[in-house]
C-alpha positions as CSV (number, residue, x, y, z in Angstrom):
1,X,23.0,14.5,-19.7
2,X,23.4,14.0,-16.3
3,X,21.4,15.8,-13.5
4,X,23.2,17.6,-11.0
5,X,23.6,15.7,-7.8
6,X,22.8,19.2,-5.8
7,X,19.3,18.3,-5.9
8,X,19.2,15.0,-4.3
9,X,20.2,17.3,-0.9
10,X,17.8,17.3,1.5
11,X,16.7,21.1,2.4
12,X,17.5,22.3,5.6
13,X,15.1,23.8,8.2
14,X,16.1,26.4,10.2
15,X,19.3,24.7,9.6
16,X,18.0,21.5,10.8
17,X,18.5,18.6,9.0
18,X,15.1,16.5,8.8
19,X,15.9,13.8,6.8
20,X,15.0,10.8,7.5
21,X,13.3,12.3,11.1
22,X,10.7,10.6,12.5
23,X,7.1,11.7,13.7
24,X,8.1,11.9,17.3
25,X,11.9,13.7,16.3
26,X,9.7,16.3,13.9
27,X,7.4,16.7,17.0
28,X,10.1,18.0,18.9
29,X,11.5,20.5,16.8
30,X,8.4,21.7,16.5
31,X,7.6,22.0,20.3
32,X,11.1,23.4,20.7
33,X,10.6,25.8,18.2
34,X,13.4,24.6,16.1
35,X,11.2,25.3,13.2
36,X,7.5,26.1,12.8
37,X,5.3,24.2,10.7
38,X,4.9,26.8,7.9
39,X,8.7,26.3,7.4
40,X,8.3,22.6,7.6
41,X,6.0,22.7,4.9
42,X,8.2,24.8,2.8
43,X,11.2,22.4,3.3
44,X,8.9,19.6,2.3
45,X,7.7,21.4,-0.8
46,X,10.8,22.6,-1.8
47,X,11.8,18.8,-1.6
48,X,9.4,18.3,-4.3
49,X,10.0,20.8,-6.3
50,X,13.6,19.3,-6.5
51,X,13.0,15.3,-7.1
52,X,9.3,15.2,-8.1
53,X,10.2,15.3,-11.5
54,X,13.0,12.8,-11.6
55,X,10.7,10.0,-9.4
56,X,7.1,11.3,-9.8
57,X,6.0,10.4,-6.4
58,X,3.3,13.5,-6.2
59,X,0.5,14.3,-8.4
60,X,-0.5,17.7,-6.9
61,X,-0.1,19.8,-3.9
62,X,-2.4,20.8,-2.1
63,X,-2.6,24.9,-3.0
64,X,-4.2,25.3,0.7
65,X,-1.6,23.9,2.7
66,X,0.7,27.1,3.9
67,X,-2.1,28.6,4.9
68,X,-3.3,25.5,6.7
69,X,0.1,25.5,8.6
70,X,-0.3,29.0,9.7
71,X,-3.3,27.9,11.7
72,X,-2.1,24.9,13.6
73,X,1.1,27.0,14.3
74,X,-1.6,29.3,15.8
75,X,-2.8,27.0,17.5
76,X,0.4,25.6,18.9
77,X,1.8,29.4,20.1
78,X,-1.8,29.5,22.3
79,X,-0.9,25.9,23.5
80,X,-3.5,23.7,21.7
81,X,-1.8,20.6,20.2
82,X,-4.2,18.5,18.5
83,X,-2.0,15.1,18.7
84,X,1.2,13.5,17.8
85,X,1.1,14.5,14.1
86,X,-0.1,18.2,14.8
87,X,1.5,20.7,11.9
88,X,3.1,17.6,10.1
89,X,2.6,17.2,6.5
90,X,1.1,14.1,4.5
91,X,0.4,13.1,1.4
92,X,-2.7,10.4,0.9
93,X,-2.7,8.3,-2.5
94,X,-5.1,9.9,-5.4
95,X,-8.1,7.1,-4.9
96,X,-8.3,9.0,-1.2
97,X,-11.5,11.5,-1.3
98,X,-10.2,14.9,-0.5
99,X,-12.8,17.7,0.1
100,X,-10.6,21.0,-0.9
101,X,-8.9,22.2,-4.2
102,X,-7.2,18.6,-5.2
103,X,-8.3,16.5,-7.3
104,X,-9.5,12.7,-6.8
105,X,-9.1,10.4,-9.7
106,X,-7.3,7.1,-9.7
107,X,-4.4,8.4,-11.4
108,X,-7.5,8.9,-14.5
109,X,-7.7,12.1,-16.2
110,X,-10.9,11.0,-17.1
111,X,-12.5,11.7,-13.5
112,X,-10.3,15.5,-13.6
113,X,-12.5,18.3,-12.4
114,X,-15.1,15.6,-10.8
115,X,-16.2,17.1,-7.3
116,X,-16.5,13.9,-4.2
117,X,-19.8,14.3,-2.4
118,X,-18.0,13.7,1.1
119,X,-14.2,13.4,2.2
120,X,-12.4,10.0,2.8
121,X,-13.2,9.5,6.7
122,X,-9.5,9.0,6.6
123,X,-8.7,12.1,5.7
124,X,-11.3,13.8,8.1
125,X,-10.0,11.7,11.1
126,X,-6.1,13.1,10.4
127,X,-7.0,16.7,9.6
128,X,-8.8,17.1,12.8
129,X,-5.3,15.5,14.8
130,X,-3.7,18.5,13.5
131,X,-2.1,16.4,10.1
132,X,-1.8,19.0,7.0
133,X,-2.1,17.4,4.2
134,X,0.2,18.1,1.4
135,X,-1.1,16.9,-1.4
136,X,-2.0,13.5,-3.1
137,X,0.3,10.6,-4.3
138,X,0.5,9.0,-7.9
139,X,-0.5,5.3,-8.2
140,X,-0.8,2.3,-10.6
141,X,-3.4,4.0,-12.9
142,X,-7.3,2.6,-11.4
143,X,-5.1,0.9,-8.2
144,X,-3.5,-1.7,-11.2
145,X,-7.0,-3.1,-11.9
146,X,-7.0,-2.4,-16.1
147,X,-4.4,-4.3,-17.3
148,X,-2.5,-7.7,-17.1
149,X,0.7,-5.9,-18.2
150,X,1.7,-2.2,-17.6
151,X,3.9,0.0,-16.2
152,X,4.1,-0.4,-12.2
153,X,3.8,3.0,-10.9
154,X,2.5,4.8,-14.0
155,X,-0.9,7.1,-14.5
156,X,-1.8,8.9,-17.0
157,X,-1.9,12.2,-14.3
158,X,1.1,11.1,-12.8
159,X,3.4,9.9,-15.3
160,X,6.0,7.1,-14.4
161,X,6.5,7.0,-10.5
162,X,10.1,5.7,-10.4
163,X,11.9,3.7,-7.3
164,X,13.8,6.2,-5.7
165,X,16.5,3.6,-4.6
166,X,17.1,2.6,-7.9
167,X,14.7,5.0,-10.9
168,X,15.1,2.3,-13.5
169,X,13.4,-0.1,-11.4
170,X,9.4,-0.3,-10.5
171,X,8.5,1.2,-6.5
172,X,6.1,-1.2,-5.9
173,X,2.2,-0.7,-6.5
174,X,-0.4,0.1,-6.2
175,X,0.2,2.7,-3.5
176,X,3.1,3.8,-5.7
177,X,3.6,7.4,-4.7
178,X,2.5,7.1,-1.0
179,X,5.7,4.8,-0.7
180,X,8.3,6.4,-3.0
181,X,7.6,9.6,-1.6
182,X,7.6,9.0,1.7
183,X,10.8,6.7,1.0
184,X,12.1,10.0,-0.6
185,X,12.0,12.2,2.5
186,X,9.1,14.2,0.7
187,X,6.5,14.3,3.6
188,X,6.3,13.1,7.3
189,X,3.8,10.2,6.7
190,X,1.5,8.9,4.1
191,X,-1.7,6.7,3.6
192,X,-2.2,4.1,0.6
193,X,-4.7,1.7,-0.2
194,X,-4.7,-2.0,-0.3
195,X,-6.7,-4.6,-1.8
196,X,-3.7,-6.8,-2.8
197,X,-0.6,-6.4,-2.0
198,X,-1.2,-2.4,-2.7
199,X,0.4,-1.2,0.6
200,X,3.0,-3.9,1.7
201,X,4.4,-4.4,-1.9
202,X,5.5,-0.3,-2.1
203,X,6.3,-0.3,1.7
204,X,8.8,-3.5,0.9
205,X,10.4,-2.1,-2.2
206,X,10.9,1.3,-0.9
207,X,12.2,0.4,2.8
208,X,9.0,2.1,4.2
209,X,6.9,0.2,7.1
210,X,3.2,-0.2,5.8
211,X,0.7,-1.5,7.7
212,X,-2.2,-3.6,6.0
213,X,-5.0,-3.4,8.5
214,X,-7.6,-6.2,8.8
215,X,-10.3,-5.5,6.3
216,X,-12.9,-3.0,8.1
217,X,-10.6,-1.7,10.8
218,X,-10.3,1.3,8.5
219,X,-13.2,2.7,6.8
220,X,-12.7,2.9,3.4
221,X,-15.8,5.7,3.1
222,X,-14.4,7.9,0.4
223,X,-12.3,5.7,-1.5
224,X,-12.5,4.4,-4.6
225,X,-13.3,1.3,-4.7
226,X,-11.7,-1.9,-6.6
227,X,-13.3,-5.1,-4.2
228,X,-15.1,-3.9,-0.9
229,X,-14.7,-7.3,0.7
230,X,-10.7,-6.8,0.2
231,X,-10.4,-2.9,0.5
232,X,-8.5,-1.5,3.2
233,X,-6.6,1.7,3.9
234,X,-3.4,1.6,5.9
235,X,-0.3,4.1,6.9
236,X,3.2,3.8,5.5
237,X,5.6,5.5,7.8
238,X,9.4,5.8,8.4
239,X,9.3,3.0,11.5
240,X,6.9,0.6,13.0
241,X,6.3,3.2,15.6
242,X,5.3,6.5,13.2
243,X,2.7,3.4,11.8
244,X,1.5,2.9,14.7
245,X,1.5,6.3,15.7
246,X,-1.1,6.8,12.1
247,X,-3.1,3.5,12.6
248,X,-3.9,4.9,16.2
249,X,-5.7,7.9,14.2
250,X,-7.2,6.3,11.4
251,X,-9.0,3.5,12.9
252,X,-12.8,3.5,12.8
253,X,-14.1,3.3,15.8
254,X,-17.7,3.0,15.1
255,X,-19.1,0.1,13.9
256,X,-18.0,-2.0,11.2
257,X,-18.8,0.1,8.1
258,X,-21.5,-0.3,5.7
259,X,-18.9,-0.5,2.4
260,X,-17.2,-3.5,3.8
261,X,-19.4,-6.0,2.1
262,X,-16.8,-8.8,3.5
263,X,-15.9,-7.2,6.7
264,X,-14.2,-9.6,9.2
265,X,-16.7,-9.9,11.6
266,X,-15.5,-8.1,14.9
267,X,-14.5,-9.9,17.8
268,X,-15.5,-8.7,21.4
269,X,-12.5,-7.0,22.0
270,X,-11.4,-5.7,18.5
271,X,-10.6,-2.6,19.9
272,X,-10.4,-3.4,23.6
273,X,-6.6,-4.7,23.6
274,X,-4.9,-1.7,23.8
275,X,-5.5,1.8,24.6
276,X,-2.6,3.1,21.7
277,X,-1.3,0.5,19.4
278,X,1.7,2.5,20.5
279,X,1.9,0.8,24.2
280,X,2.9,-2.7,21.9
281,X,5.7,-0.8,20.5
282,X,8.8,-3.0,21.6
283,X,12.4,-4.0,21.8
284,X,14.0,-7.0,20.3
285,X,13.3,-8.7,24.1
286,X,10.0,-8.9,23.3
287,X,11.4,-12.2,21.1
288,X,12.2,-13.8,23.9
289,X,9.8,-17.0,23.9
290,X,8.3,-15.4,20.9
291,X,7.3,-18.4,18.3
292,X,7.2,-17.6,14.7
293,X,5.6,-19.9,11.4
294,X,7.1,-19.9,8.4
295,X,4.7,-20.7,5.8
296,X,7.0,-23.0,3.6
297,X,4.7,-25.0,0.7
298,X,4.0,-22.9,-1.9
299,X,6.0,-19.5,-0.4
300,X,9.7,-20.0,1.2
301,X,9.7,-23.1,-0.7
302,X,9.2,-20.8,-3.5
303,X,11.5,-18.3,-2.5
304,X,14.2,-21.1,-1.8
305,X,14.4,-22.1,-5.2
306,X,14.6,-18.3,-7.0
307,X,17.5,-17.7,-8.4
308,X,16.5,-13.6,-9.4
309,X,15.7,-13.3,-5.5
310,X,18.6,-15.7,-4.0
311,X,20.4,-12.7,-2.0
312,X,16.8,-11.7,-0.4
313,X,16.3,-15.4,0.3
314,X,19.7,-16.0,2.4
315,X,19.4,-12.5,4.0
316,X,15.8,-13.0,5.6
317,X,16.9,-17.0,6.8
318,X,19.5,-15.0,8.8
319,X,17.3,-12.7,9.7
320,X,15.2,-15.8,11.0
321,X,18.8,-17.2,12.5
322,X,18.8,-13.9,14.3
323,X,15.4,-14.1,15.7
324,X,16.2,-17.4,16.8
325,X,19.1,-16.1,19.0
326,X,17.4,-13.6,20.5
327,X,15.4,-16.5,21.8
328,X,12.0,-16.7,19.7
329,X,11.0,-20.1,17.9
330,X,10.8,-20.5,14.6
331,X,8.8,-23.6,12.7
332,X,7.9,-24.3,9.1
333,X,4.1,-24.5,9.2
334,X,2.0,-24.6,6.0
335,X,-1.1,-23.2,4.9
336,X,-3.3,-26.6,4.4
337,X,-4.8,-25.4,1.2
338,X,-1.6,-23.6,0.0
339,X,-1.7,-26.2,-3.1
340,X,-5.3,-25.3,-3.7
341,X,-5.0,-21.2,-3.7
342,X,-1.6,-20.3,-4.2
343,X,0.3,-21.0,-7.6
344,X,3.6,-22.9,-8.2
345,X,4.1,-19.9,-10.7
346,X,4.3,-17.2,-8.1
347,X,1.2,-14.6,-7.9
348,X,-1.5,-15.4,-9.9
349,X,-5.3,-13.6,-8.9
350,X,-6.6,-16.3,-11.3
351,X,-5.7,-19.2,-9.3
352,X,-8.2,-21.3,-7.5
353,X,-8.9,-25.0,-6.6
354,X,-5.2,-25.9,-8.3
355,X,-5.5,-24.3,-11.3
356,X,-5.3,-20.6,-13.2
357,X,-8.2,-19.9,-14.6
358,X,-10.2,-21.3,-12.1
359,X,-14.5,-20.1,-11.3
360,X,-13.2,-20.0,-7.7
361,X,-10.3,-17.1,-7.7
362,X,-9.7,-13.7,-6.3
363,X,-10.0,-12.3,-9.8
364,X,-13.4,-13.9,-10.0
365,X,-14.6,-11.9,-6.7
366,X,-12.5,-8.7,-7.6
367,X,-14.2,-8.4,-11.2
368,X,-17.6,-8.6,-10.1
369,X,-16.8,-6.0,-7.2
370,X,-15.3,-3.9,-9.0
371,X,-17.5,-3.5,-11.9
372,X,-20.9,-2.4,-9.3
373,X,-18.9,-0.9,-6.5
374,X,-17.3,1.2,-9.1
375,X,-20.6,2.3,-10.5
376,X,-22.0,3.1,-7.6
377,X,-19.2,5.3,-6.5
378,X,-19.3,7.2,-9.6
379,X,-22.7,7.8,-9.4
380,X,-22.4,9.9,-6.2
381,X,-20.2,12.4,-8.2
382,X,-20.9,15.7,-8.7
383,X,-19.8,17.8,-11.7
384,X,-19.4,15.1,-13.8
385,X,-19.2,16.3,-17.0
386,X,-17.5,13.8,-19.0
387,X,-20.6,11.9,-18.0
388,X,-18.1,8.3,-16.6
389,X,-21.0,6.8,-15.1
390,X,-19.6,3.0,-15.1
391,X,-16.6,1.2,-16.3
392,X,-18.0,1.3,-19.9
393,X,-17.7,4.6,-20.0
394,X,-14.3,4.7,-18.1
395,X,-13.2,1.9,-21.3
396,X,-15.0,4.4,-23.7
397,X,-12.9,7.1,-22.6
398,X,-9.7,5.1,-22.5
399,X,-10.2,4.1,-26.3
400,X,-11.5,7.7,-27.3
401,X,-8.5,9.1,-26.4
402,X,-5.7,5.9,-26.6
403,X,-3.1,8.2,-27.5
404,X,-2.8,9.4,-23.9
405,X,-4.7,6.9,-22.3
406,X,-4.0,3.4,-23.9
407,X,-7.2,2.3,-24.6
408,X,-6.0,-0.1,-27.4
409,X,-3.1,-2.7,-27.1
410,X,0.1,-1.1,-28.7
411,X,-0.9,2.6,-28.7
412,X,0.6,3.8,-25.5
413,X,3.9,2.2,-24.1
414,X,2.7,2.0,-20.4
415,X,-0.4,-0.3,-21.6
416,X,0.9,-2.5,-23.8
417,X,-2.0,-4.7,-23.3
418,X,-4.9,-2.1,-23.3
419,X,-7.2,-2.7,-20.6
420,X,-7.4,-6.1,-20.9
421,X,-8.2,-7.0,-17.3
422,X,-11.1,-3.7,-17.8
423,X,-12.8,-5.6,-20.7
424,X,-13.0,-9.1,-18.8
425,X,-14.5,-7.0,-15.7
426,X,-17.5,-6.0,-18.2
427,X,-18.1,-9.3,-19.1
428,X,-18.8,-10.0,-15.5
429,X,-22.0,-7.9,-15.5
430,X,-24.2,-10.3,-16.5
431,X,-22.2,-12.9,-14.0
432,X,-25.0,-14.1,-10.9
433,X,-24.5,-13.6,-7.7
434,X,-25.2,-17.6,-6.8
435,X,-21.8,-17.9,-8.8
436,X,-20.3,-14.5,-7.2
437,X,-21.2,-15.9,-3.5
438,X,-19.8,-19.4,-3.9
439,X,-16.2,-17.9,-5.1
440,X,-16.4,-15.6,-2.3
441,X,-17.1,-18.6,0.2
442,X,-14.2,-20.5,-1.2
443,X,-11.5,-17.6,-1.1
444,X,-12.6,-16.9,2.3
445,X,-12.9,-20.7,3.7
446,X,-9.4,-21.2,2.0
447,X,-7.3,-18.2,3.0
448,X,-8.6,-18.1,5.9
449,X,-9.8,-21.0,8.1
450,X,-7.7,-24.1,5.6
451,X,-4.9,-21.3,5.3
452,X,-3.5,-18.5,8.0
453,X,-5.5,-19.2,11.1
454,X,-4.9,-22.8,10.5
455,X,-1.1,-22.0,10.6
456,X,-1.2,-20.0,13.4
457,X,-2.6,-22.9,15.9
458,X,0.8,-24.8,15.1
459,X,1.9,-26.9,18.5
460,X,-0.3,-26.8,22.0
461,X,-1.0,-22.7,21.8
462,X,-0.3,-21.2,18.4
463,X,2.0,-18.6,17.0
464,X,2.6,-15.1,17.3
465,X,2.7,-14.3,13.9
466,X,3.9,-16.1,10.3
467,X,7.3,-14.4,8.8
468,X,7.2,-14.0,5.2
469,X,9.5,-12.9,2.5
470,X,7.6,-10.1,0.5
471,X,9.4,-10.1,-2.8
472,X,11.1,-13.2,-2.8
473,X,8.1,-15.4,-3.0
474,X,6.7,-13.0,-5.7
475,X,3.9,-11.6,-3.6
476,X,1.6,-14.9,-3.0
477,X,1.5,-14.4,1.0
478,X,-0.2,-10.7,0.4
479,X,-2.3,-12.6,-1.7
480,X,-3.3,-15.2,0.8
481,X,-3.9,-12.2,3.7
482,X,-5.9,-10.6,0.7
483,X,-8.5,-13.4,0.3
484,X,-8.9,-13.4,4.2
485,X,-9.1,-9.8,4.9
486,X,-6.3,-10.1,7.4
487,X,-3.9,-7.6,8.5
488,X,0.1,-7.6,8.1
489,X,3.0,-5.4,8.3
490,X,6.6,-5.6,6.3
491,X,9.6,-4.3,8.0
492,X,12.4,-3.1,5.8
493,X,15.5,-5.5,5.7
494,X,17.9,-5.0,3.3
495,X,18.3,-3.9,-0.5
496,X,18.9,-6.8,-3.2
497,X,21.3,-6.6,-6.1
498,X,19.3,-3.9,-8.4
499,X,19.5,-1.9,-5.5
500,X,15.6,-2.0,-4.5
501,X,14.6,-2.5,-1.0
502,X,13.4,-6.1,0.6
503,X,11.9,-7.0,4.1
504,X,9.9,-9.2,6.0
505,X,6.5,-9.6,6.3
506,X,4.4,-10.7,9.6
507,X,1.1,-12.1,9.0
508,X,-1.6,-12.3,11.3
509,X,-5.5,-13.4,11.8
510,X,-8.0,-10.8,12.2
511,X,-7.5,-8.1,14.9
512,X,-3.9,-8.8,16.1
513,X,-2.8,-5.6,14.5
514,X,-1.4,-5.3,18.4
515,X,0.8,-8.5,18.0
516,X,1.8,-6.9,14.6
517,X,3.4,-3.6,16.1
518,X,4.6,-5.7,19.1
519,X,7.0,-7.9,16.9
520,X,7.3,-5.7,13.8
521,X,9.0,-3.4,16.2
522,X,11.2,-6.0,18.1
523,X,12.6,-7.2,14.8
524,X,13.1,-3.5,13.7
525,X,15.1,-3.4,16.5
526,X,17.5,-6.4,15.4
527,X,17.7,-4.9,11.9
528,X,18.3,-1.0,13.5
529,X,18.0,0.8,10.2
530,X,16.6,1.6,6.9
531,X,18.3,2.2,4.0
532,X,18.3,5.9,2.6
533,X,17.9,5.9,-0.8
534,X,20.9,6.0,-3.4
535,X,19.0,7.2,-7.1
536,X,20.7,4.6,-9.0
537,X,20.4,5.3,-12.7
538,X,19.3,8.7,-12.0
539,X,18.8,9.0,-16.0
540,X,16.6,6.5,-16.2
541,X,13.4,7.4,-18.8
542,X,12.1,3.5,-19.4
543,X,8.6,1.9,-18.3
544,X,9.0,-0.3,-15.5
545,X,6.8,-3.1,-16.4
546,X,4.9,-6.0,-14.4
547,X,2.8,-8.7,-15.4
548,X,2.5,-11.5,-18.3
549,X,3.8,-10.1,-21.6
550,X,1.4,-9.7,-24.4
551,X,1.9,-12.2,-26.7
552,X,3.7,-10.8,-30.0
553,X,2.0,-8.7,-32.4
554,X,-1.4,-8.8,-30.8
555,X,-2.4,-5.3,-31.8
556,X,-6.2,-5.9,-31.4
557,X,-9.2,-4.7,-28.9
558,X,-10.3,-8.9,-27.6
């Protein structure tokens, strides 16, 4: 049966239409007294109410938020407001530490009714700019660390987070939610998390801007972690500018925290190039005698010869053509040690020194992480009483109760392969830290020195940035930033033939975040919109899978 198109409307506030409005637009209404931001709220809930169940983009709302609304709008009538974002609602993915009435658990139902010892600095740093947040944001169950095929988008909390452009197709993950619902026009703003690919693959596939900061620029105090020397937190917002507007907030100003065990190490003026990220913010003249990489060995080579993603392909080289005429140069460059850390196979966290499988690949730094950080974080919990003390309990759990959780291969049809990638994490606890250390070394060295930074000193005085093309390369650029800690941005382009958003992606070396916003903002410009969504195959009830399929009939625990 077909659901009634009547829902998909956006609701009116105070008969204003706030679709698609940015933060700035939103501001004004509310200064005008348009609406207040109690009523705001309400429009943005009601807006849940209506499409949360057909795309499962929210988790839970936050039972505290009308009343937080009636404050700041105190505040406003007396003539205190906070910031930019003041009485605007957000929603922050469910791995974000949230100290009220919400719940934080990784998608998990096995960390339900578990009490955080501290809030997400994150979280702290928006609240206290006058944000209201709304609630928290379903995800790729554990940030899509347990299995090496699943349902994109799904937790066992959430249920399947669908693409709102197109519900039979995957939004992009991990930061599922915090894309798909901001894509859907169900809050102002939102915050994901990023250790691969998390933030910019959602942000592409759901015509979002995300921001991937460099690794340490955000604290990631308060979130759960999956690879500390990776981790990151970043905004996803409706234009380069709300982004920026977030990223402005959020950034840790202190020191380099403690939890980044990787951290880039800061320059001397990491945070002395701008005042407000939002002074970069730019129009497409700002590509005048611009210059531009395009990585080609191992990713536009790679997009080039995809027949699934030929439409993206040809519409991001004219995007490049169009960069061109507004007067920027554009080079192929290549990563030097693309061959050695990037697969011909597309994106592969097993790859290292030419070959999958290899002692020297992400997977190899993420799995020993991610078995002690995650320890350690559940340790600090309070009120734990399903007693998940470690990942073997989190795998006990799982198989206890595989009917709703998928602990074994073939009981649940999200998880086809179990945990798979869980179980080879445990193995890693007896791995050393000599072996630990040297595939650490060579991620780092590779991506980073033999890989961007090496691109970005093509001809007598570098580049302003490499362009690469999110989807159509099948994510191995994010993977390269990954390795290196360094930041990008994806600006949405166009939607392919499913229907599901594309874009571009701008890479940069550690700290240019500014040169990000600069040129995310003038190609914006060139593009001059974002697609609204359409809910293609509005009846759509199917997983959206992702990964290697399991082989048939493997019905085992390995």
């Amino acid at each position: 049966m077909s659901i009634s198109q009547s829902r998909l409307h956006m609701p009116r506030c105070r008969e204003v239409d706030i679709e698609e409005l940015s933060i700035t637009q939103l501001q004004e209404h509310l200064e005008e007294n348009s609406f207040t931001s109690r009523e705001l709220t309400l429009c943005y809930l009601k807006r849940i109410e209506l499409i949360n169940p057909l795309i499962k983009a929210v988790i839970e709302t936050n039972p505290d938020v009308l009343t937080i609304a009636d404050e700041l709008d105190v505040e406003r009538k007396n003539g205190l407001v906070r910031s930019r974002i003041h009485g605007l609602p957000f929603l922050v993915k469910d791995n974000i530490a949230t100290k009220d009435k919400m719940q934080t658990t990784a998608g998990c139902a096995a960390l339900m009714d578990t009490i955080v010892p501290n809030e997400a600095q994150v979280v702290s740093l928006l609240r206290a700019a006058g944000g209201m947040l709304l609630g928290k944001a379903n995800m790729s169950e554990w940030a899509s660390m347990r299995a090496s095929y699943y349902a994109e988008g799904y937790s066992s909390r959430g249920g399947q987070n669908r693409n709102p452009y197109n519900l039979a197709e995957h939004p992009g993950g991990s930061s599922s939610g915090s894309a798909s619902g901001l894509a859907a026009n169900m809050c102002a703003f939102s915050i994901g998390t990023e250790t691969d690919g998390s933030v910019m693959f959602p942000a592409d596939r759901n015509a979002v801007v995300g921001i991937k900061p460099t690794v340490g620029l955000t604290s990631t105090l308060g979130v759960i972690p999956e690879a500390p020397s990776m981790d990151t937190v970043g905004p996803l917002g409706r234009s380069v500018e709300d982004a920026a507007i977030i990223l402005d907030i959020i950034v840790n100003k202190g020191a380099t925290p403690k939890s980044q065990a990787n951290a880039v190490e800061p320059s001397e003026n990491q945070h002395g190039t701008a005042d407000s990220y939002i002074l970069w913010l730019a129009k497409q003249d700002a590509l005048k005698g611009a210059k531009f990489g395009l990585p080609w060995k191992r990713v536009w080579e790679t997009a080039s010869q995809s027949a699934k993603h030929n439409s993206e392909y040809l519409a991001l080289r004219e995007l490049t053509k169009q960069i061109e005429r507004a007067g920027a140069q554009v080079h192929e460059v290549d990563f030097p040690s693309a061959e050695e850390i990037i697969s011909p196979e597309g994106w592969d966290w097993e790859y290292g020194a030419g070959e999958s499988g290899s002692k020297f690949s992400e997977f190899e730094v993420v799995k020993f992480e991610f078995y002690r950080s995650l320890k350690d974080y559940l340790g600090t919990l309070k009120d734990n009483k399903r007693r998940i003390l470690s990942l073997e309990d989190v795998v006990s759990y799982n198989v206890r109760y595989t009917d709703e959780e998928g602990g074994v291969p073939g009981t649940h049809p999200a998880w086809p392969t179990g945990q798979d990638f869980f179980d080879r994490c445990l193995e890693s606890k007896d791995d050393n830290d000599i072996e630990y250390s040297k595939a650490l070394e060579y991620i780092v060295r590779k991506s980073r020195k033999e890989g961007i930074d090496a691109a970005l000193e093509y001809g007598d005085s570098g580049l302003d940035g490499l362009l690469v093309p999110l989807q159509a390369e099948g994510g191995v650029a994010c993977s390269v930033a990954a390795k290196a800690g360094y930041p990008m941005i994806t600006i949405p382009v166009g939607v392919n033939d499913s229907g599901v958003p594309f874009g571009m992606g701008i890479v940069q070396t550690a700290w240019k975040e500014t040169l990000l916003i600069r040129y995310g903002s003038a190609i914006e410009d060139l593009v001059l919109h974002r697609h609204r969504p359409t809910f293609l195959n509005i009846d759509a009830d199917n997983y959206t899978y992702i990964g290697t399929p399991p082989e048939e009939n493997t019905k085992t625990v390995n």
